[in-house]
ChimeraX commands (.cxc) that place a marker at each C-alpha (Angstrom):
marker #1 position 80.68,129.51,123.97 radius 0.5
marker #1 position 81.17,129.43,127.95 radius 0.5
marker #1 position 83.20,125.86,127.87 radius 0.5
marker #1 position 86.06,125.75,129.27 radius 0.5
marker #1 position 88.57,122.71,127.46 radius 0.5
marker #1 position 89.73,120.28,130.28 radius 0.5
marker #1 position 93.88,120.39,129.95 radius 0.5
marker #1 position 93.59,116.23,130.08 radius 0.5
marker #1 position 90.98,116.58,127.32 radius 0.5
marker #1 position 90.98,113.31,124.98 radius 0.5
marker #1 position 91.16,113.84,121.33 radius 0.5
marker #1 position 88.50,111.53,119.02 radius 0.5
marker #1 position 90.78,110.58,116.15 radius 0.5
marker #1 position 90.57,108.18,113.37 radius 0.5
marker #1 position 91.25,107.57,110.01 radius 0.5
marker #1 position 88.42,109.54,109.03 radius 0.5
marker #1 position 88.98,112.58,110.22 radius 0.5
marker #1 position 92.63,112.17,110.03 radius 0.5
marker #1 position 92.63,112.44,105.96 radius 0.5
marker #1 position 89.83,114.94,105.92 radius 0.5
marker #1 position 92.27,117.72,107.33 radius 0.5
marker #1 position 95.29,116.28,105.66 radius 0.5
marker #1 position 93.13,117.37,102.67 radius 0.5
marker #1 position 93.72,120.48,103.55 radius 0.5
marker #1 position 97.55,119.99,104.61 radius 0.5
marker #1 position 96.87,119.82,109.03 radius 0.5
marker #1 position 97.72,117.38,111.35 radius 0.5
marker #1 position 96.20,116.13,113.99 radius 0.5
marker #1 position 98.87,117.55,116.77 radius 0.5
marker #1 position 98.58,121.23,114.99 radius 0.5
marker #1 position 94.54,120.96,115.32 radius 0.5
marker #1 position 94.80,119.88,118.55 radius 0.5
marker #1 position 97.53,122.68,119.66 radius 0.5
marker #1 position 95.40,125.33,118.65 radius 0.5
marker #1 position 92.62,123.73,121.98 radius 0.5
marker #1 position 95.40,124.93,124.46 radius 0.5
marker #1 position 96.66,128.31,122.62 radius 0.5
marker #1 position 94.57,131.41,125.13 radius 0.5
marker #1 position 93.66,133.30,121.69 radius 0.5
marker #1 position 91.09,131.72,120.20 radius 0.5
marker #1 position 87.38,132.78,119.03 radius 0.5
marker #1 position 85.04,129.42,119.84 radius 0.5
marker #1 position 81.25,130.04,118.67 radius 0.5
marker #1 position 78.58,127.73,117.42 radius 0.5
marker #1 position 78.38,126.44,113.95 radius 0.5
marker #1 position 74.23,126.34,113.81 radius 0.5
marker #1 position 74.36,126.27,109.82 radius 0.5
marker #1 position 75.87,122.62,110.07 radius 0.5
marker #1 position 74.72,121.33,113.81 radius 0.5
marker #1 position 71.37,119.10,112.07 radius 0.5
marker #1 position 72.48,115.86,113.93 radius 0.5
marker #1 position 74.80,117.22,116.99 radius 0.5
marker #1 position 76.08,120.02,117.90 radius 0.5
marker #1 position 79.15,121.41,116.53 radius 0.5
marker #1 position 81.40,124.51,117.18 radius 0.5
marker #1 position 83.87,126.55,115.02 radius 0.5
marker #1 position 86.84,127.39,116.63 radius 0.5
marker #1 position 89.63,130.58,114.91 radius 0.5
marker #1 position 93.07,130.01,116.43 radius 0.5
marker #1 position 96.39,129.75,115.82 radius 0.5
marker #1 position 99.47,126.93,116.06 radius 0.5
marker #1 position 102.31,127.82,118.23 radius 0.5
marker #1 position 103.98,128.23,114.84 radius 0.5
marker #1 position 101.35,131.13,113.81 radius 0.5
marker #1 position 99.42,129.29,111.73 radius 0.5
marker #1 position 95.82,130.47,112.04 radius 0.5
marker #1 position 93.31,127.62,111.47 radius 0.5
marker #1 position 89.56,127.32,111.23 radius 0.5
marker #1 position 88.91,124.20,113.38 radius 0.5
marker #1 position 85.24,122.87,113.21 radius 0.5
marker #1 position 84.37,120.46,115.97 radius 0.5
marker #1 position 82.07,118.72,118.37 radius 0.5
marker #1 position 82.31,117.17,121.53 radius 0.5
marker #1 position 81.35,112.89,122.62 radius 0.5
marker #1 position 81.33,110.38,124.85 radius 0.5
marker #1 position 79.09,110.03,127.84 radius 0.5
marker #1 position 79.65,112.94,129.35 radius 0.5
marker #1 position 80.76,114.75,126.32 radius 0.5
marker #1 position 85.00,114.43,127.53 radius 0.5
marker #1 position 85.86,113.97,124.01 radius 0.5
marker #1 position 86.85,116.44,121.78 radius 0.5
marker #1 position 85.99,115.29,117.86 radius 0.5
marker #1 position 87.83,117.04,115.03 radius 0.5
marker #1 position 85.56,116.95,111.93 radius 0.5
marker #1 position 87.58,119.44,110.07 radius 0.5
marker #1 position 90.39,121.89,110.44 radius 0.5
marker #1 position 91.76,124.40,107.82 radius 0.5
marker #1 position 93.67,127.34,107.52 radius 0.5
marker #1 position 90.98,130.54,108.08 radius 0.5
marker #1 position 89.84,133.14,105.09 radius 0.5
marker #1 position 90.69,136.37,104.47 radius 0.5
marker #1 position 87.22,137.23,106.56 radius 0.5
marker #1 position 88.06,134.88,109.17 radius 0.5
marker #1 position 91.51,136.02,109.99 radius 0.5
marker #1 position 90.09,139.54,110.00 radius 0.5
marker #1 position 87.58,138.89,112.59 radius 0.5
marker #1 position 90.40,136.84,114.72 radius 0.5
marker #1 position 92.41,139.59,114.51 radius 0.5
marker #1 position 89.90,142.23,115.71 radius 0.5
marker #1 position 89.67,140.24,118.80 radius 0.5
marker link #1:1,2 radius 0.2
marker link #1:2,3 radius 0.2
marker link #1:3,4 radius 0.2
marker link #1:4,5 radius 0.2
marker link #1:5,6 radius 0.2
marker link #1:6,7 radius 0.2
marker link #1:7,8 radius 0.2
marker link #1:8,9 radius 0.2
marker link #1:9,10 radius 0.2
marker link #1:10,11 radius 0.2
marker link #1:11,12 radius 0.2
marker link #1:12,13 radius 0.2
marker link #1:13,14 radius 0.2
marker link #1:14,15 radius 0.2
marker link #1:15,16 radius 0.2
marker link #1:16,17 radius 0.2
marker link #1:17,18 radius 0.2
marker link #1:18,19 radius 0.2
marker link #1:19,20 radius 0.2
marker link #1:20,21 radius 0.2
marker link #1:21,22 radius 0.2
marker link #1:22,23 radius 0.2
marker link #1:23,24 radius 0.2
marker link #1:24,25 radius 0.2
marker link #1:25,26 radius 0.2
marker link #1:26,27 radius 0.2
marker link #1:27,28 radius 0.2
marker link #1:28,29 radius 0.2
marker link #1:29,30 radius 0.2
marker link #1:30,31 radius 0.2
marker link #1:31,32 radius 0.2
marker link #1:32,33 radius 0.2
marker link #1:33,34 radius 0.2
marker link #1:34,35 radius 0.2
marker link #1:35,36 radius 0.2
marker link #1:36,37 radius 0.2
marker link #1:37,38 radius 0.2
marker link #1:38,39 radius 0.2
marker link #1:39,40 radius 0.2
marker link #1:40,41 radius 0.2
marker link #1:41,42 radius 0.2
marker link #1:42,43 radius 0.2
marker link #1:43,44 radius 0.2
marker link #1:44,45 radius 0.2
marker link #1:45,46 radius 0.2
marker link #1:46,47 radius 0.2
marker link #1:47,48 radius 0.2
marker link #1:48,49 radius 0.2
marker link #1:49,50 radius 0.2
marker link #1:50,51 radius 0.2
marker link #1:51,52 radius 0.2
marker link #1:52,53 radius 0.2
marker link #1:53,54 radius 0.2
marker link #1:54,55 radius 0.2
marker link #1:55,56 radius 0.2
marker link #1:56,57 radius 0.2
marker link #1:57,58 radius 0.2
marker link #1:58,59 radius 0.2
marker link #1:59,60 radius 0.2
marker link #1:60,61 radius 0.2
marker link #1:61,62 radius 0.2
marker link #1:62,63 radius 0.2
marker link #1:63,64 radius 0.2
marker link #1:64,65 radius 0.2
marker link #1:65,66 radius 0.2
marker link #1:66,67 radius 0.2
marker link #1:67,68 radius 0.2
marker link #1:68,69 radius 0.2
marker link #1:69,70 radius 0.2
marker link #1:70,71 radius 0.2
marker link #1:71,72 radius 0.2
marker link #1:72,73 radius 0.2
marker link #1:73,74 radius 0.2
marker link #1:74,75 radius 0.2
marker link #1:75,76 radius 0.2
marker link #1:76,77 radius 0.2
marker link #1:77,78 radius 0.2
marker link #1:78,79 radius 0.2
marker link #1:79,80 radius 0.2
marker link #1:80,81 radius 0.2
marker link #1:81,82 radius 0.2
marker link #1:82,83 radius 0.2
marker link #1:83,84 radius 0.2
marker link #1:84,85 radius 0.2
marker link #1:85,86 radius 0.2
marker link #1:86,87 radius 0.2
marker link #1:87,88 radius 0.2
marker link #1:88,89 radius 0.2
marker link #1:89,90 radius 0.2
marker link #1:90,91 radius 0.2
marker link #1:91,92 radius 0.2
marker link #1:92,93 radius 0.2
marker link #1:93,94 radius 0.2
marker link #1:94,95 radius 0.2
marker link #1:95,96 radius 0.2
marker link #1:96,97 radius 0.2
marker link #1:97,98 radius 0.2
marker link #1:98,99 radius 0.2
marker link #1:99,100 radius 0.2
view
């Protein structure tokens, strides 16, 4: 992906998508943290874009905690920045962030 985040980027938050990554033990402020890190691996997640397009994102927290954050942008001109879920990465996942 050849985005690059705005550093004023707004976060799309509610309760929705709050407790889905509190499921898996991730807060809002370490999902978003991981936006601003420079190491991170952002390509498209085709296999679950049917109804808009969405990204997967392998990065890590300021506190080393490497997460697999899956995400979309919205609003008008697409400012927003929409958690749908955020989790800590595989063993495959942390491999291939690691090569990088």
């Amino acid at each position: 992906m050849d985005r690059t985040l705005p550093e004023d980027a707004a976060f799309d938050w509610d309760e929705h998508n709050i407790a889905h990554i509190a499921q898996h033990n991730v807060t809002p402020e370490e999902a978003e943290a991981v936006f601003y890190q420079d190491e991170h691996i952002i390509s498209a997640d085709e296999e679950h874009s049917r109804q808009e397009i969405r990204f997967s994102m392998l990065g890590e927290t300021k506190t080393g905690r490497k997460l697999n954050i899956i995400f979309t942008f919205r609003g008008r001109n697409q400012e927003k920045i929409r958690v749908i879920s955020a989790r800590d990465q595989s063993r495959k996942e942390r491999q291939e962030y690691e090569k990088a």
